[in-house]
C-alpha positions as CSV (number, residue, x, y, z in Angstrom):
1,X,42.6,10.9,77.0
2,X,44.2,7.4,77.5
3,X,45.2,5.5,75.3
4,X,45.2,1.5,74.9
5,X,47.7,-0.5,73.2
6,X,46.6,-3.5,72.4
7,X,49.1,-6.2,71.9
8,X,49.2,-10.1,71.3
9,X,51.6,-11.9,72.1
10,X,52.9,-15.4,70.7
11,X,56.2,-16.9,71.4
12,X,58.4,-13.2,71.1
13,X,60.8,-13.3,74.1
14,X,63.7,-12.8,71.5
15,X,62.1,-9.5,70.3
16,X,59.6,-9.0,72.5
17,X,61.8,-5.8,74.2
18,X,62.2,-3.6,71.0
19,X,58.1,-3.3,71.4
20,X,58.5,-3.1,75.1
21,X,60.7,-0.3,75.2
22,X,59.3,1.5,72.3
23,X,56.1,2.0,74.4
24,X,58.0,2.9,77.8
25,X,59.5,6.1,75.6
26,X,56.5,7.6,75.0
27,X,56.1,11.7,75.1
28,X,52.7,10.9,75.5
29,X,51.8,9.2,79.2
30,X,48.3,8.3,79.7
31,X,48.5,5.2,77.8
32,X,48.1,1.7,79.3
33,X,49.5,-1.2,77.6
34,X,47.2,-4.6,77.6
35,X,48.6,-7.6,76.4
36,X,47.0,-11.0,75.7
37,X,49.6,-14.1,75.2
38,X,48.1,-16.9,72.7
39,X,50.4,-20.1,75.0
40,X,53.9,-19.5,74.8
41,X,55.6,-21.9,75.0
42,X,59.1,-19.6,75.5
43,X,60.1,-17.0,78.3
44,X,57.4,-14.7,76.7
45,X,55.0,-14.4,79.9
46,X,57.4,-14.6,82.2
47,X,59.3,-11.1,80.6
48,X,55.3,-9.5,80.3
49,X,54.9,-10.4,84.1
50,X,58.4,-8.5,84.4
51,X,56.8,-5.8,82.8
52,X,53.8,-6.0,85.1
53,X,55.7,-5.9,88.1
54,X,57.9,-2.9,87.0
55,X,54.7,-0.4,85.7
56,X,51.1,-0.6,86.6
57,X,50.4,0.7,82.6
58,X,51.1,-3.0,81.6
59,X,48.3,-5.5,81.5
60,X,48.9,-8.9,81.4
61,X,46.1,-11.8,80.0
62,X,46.6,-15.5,79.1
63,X,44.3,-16.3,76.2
64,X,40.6,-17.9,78.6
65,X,39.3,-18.9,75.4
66,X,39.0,-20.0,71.8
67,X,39.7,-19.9,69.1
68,X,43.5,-19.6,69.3
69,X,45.0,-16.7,67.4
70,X,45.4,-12.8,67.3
71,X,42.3,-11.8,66.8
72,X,41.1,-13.5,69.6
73,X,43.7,-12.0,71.8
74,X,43.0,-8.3,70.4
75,X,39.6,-9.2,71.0
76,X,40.3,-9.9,74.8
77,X,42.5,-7.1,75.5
78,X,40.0,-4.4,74.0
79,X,37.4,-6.1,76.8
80,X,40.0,-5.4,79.5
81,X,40.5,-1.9,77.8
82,X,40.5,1.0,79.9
83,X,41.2,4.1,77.1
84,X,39.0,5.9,75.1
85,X,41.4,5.1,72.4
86,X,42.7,2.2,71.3
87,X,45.5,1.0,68.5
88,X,47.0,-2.3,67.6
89,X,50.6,-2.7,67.8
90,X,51.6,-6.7,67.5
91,X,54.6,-7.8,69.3
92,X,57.6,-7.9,66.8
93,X,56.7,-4.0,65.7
94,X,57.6,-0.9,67.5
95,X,56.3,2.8,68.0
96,X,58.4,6.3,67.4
97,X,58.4,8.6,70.5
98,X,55.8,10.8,69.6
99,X,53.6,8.0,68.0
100,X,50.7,8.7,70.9
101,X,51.1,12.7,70.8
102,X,51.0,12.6,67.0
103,X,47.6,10.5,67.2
104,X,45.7,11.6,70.1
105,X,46.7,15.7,69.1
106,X,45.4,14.4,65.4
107,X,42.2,12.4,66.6
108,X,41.4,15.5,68.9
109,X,41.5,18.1,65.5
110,X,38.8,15.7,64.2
111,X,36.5,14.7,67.0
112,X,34.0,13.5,64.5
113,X,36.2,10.5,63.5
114,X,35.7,7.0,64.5
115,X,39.4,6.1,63.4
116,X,41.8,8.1,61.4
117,X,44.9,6.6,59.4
118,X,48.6,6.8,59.8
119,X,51.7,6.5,58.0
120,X,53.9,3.6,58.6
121,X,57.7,2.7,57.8
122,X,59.1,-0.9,57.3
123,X,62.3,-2.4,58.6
124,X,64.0,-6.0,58.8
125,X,66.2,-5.3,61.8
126,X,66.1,-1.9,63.0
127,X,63.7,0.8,63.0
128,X,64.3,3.0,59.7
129,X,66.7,0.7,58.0
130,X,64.8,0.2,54.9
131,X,63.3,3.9,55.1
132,X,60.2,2.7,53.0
133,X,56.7,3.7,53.9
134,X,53.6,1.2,54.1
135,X,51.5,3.7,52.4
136,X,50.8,6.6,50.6
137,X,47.6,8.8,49.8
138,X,46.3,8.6,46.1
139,X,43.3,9.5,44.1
140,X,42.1,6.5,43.9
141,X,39.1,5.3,46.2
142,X,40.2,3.5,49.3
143,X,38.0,0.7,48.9
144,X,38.9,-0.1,45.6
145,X,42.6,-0.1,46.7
146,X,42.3,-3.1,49.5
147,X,40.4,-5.2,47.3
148,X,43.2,-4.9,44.4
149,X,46.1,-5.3,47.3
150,X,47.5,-1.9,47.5
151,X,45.7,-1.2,50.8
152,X,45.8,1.9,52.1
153,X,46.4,1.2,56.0
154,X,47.1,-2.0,57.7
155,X,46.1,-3.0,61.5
156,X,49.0,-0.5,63.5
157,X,48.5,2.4,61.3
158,X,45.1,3.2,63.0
159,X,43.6,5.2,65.9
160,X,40.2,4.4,66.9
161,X,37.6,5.7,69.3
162,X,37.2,2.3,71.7
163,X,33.4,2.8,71.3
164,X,33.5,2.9,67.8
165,X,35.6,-0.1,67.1
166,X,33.6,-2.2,69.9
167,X,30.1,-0.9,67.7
168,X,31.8,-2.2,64.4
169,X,31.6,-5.2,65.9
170,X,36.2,-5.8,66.4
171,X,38.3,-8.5,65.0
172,X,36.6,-11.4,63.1
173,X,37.6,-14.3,65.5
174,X,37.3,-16.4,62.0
175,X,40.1,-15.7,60.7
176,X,43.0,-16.5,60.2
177,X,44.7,-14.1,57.3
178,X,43.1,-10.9,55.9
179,X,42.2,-9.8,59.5
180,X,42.7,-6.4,58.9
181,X,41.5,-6.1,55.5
182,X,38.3,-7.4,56.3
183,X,38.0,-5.4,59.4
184,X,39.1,-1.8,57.3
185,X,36.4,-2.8,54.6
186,X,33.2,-3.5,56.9
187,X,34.8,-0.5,58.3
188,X,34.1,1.6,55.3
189,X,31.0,-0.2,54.2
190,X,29.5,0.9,57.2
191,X,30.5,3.8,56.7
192,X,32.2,5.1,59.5
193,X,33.8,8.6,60.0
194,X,37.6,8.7,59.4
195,X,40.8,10.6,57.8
196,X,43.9,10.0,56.4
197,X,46.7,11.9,57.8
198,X,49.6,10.5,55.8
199,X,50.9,13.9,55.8
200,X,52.1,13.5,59.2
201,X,55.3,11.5,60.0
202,X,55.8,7.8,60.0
203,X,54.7,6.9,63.8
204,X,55.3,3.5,63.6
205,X,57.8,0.7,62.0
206,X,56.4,-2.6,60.8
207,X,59.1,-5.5,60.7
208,X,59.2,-7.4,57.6
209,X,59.9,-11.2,58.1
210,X,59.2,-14.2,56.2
211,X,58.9,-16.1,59.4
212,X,56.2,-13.7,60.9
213,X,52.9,-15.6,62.1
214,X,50.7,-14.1,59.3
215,X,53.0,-15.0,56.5
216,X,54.1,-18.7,57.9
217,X,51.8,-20.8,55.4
218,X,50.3,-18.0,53.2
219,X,48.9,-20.5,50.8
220,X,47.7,-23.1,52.9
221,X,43.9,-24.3,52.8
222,X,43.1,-22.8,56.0
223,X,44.3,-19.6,55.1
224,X,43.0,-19.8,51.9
225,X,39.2,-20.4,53.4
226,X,39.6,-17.3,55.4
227,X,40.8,-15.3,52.6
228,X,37.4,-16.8,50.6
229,X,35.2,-16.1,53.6
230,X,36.5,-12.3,53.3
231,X,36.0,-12.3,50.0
232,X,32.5,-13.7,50.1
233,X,31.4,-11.1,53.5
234,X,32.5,-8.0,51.4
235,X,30.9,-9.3,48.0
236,X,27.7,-9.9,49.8
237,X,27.9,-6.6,51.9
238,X,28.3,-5.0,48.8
239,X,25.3,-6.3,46.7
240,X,22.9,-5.3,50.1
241,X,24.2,-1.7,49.8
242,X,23.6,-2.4,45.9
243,X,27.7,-1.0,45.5
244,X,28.3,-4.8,43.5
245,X,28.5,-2.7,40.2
246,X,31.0,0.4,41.6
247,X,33.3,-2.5,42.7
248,X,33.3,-4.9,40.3
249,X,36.5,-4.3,38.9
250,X,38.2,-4.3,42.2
251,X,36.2,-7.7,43.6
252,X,37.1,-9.6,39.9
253,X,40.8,-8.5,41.4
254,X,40.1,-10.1,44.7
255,X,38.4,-13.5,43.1
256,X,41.2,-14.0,40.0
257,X,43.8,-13.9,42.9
258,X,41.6,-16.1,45.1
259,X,41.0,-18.5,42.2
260,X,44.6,-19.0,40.9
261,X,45.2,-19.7,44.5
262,X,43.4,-22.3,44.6
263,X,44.4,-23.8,41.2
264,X,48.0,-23.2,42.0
265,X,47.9,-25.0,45.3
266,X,45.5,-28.0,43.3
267,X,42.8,-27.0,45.8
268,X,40.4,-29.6,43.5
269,X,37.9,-29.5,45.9
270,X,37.3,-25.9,45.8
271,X,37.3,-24.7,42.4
272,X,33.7,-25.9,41.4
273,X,32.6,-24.1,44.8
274,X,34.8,-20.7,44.1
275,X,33.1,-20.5,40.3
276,X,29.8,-21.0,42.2
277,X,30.3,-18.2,44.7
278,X,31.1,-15.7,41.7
279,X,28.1,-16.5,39.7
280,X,25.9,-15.5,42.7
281,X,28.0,-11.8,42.4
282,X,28.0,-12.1,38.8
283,X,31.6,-10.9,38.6
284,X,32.4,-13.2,35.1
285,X,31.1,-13.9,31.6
286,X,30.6,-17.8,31.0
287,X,33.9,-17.4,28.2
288,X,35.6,-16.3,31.2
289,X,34.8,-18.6,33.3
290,X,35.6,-21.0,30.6
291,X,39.1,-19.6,30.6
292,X,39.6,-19.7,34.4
293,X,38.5,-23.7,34.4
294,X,40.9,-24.3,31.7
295,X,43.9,-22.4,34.0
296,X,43.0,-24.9,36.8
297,X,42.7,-28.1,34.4
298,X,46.5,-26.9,33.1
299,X,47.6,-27.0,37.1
300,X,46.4,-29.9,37.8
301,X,47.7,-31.6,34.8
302,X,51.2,-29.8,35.9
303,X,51.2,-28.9,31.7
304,X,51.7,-25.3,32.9
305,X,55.8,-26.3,32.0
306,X,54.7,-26.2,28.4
307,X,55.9,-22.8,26.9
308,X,53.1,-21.8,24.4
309,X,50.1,-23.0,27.4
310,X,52.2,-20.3,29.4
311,X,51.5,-17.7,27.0
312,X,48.0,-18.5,26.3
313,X,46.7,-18.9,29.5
314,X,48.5,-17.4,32.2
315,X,49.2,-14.2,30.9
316,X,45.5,-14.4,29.7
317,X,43.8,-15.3,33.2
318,X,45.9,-11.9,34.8
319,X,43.8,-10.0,32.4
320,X,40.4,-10.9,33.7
321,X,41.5,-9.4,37.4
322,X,41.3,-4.9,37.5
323,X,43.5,-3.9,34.3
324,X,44.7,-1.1,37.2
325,X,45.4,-3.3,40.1
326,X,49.0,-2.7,41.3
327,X,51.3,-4.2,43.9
328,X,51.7,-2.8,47.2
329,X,52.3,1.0,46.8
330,X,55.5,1.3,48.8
331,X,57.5,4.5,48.0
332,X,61.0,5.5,50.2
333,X,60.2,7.6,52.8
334,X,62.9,10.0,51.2
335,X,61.2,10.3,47.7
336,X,58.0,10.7,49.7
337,X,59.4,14.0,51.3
338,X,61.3,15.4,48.0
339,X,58.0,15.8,46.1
C-alpha cells in the first residue's frame, strides 16, 4: 500500500533538508512524497526540484490557485495523490525511520478505520532533544478535549484512508489557524471510524518555534475570525446532531477563550457580534454575560492595571469557561514509559 506525504512548503530552504532526509530513510518504500510550495521567495523550489531530479517518489507543485496558505497547498497535493494513504508532514518537522511501517502495519490491523492516531514528540533543534510527547490517551472524551485545548492529535499525528479524508470533505481553505482542529472535530462529528494507538512509539517530531507560520500573529484579527468561524461550524454542527447539551461545558471553554481574545486585543467591533453568536447556542446566563461585557469594558478602558478589578473580574471571567479544562497535556516521553 503507498503511502502519500503530503507536504507544504513556504520559504524552508534553511531546514527544509531535516524533513527531506527524514523521508529518504524510510524502512517503509512505497511512499511518494508530494509537495506543494505557497511562493518562495528563497532557494526552497529550487532544492524540491533537486529532490525531483534525484527520486521519482518526489512530487513537485507551485500553488495554481487561491487562497494562499497550507491548506490550500495540502489540498492540492492530496489531488495529485497517488497512495491509498495519506499523512501530513509540514516542512520544518521530520519522521523516525519506521514512522511508515509503524502506520501502514497499524492501519492494516484495523482495516475498518478511516484514520487512526499517533504519538508525537517535540523538539526545538534536534529530533528528541526535549523528549516530550504531543499527546497522551486519557478517559476523557476526545471531543471534549480539542474544544478545551488539550487536543488529542494534531495534523502529522494521523494516518488516513485517502478516500476517507477526500469524503470528509479535506482542509478548510478558510482558514487560517485551527486548521486541524476543525478538521479532527467535523472528523468526529461525522463520525468517522478511527483509533488511537498512543501505545506505539513516537513516529514523528514536531519542532517547536515561535517563528513558525501558524504561531507568527496568533492574536491577530484574521486569525482570530478563523478561530470564531471554527467555533461557530462546530457549535452549529453540534446543535443539528442535537449534542449542544453533551458539549456545553467544553464549547463555554472554546467561547470564554474566544471572547477574552477579543477583549484583550480591543477587537470593539466584535464583542456585540461574539455575545450574539452565543445566545443563538445558548452557552451563557444573561449575569454571565453581564460579567463577560464588563471584562471587555475594563480592556478597553486599560483599568485592568487596577489591583482589586484584577481580582474581581479576571479571575472571575476564567470561571465561566469548563471548571476541568487544562493546558496542553504534554508529559516526558520518559515518565510516559515508567508508568
Amino acid at each position: 500500500m503507498k503511502v502519500s506525504i503530503i507536504t507544504p512548503s513556504f520559504n524552508r530552504s534553511d531546514i527544509l533538508h531535516q524533513t527531506a532526509e527524514s523521508i529518504f530513510n524510510q524502512t517503509y518504500t512505497n511512499w511518494e512524497w508530494v509537495v506543494t510550495d505557497d511562493g518562495s521567495t528563497d532557494d526552497t523550489w529550487k532544492l524540491l526540484q533537486q529532490y525531483a531530479a534525484a527520486d521519482q517518489r518526489v512530487k513537485i507543485f507551485q500553488r495554481n490557485r487561491g487562497p494562499k496558505g497550507a491548506c490550500t497547498c495540502r489540498n492540492i497535493a492530496v489531488e495529485n495523490a497517488t497512495g491509498e494513504y495519506v499523512m501530513f508532514l509540514d516542512s520544518d518537522d521530520t519522521i523516525a525511520s519506521f514512522c511508515l511501517q509503524q502506520r501502514v502495519s497499524a492501519m492494516q490491523l484495523a482495516p475498518e478505520c478511516d484514520f487512526i492516531i499517533f504519538p508525537m514528540l517535540m523538539f526545538r533543534y534536534t529530533p528528541g532533544d526535549m523528549n516530550l510527547l504531543w499527546n497522551i490517551d486519557s478517559p476523557q472524551d476526545d471531543i471534549e478535549r480539542i474544544l478545551t485545548g488539550d487536543a488529542v492529535c494534531q495534523g502529522t499525528g494521523t494516518l488516513w484512508k485517502k478516500s476517507s479524508f477526500v469524503g470528509i470533505g479535506m482542509w478548510d481553505e478558510k482558514l487560517l489557524l485551527w486548521q486541524d482542529v476543525e478538521l479532527h472535530l467535523r472528523s468526529l462529528l461525522q463520525p468517522l471510524k478511527y483509533r488511537k494507538r498512543l501505545d506505539l512509539k513516537p513516529d514523528t517530531f514536531l519542532r517547536i518555534s515561535e517563528v513558525s507560520i501558524s504561531r507568527t500573529g496568533y492574536h491577530s484579527h484574521p486569525k482570530f475570525l478563523s478561530r470564531l468561524l471554527v467555533f461557530r461550524q462546530t457549535a452549529e454542527k453540534m446543535q443539528q446532531k442535537n449534542l449542544l447539551q453533551q458539549y456545553r461545558p467544553g464549547l463555554r471553554s472554546m467561547f470564554i477563550d474566544l471572547f477574552t481574545n477579543a477583549a484583550n486585543q480591543r477587537f470593539e467591533n466584535e464583542i456585540q457580534p461574539v455575545l450574539a453568536l452565543q445566545q443563538q447556542f445558548g452557552l451563557f446566563n444573561n449575569k454571565e454575560v453581564s460579567m463577560m461585557k464588563r471584562y471587555a469594558w475594563i480592556r478597553k478602558g486599560k483599568l485592568y492595571r487596577l489591583p482589586l478589578l484584577q481580582r474581581l473580574i479576571f479571575a472571575r471571567i476564567h470561571t465561566l469557561s469548563h471548571p476541568t479544562a487544562s493546558t496542553l497535556n504534554k508529559v516526558s516521553y520518559k515518565d510516559k514509559i515508567a508508568f
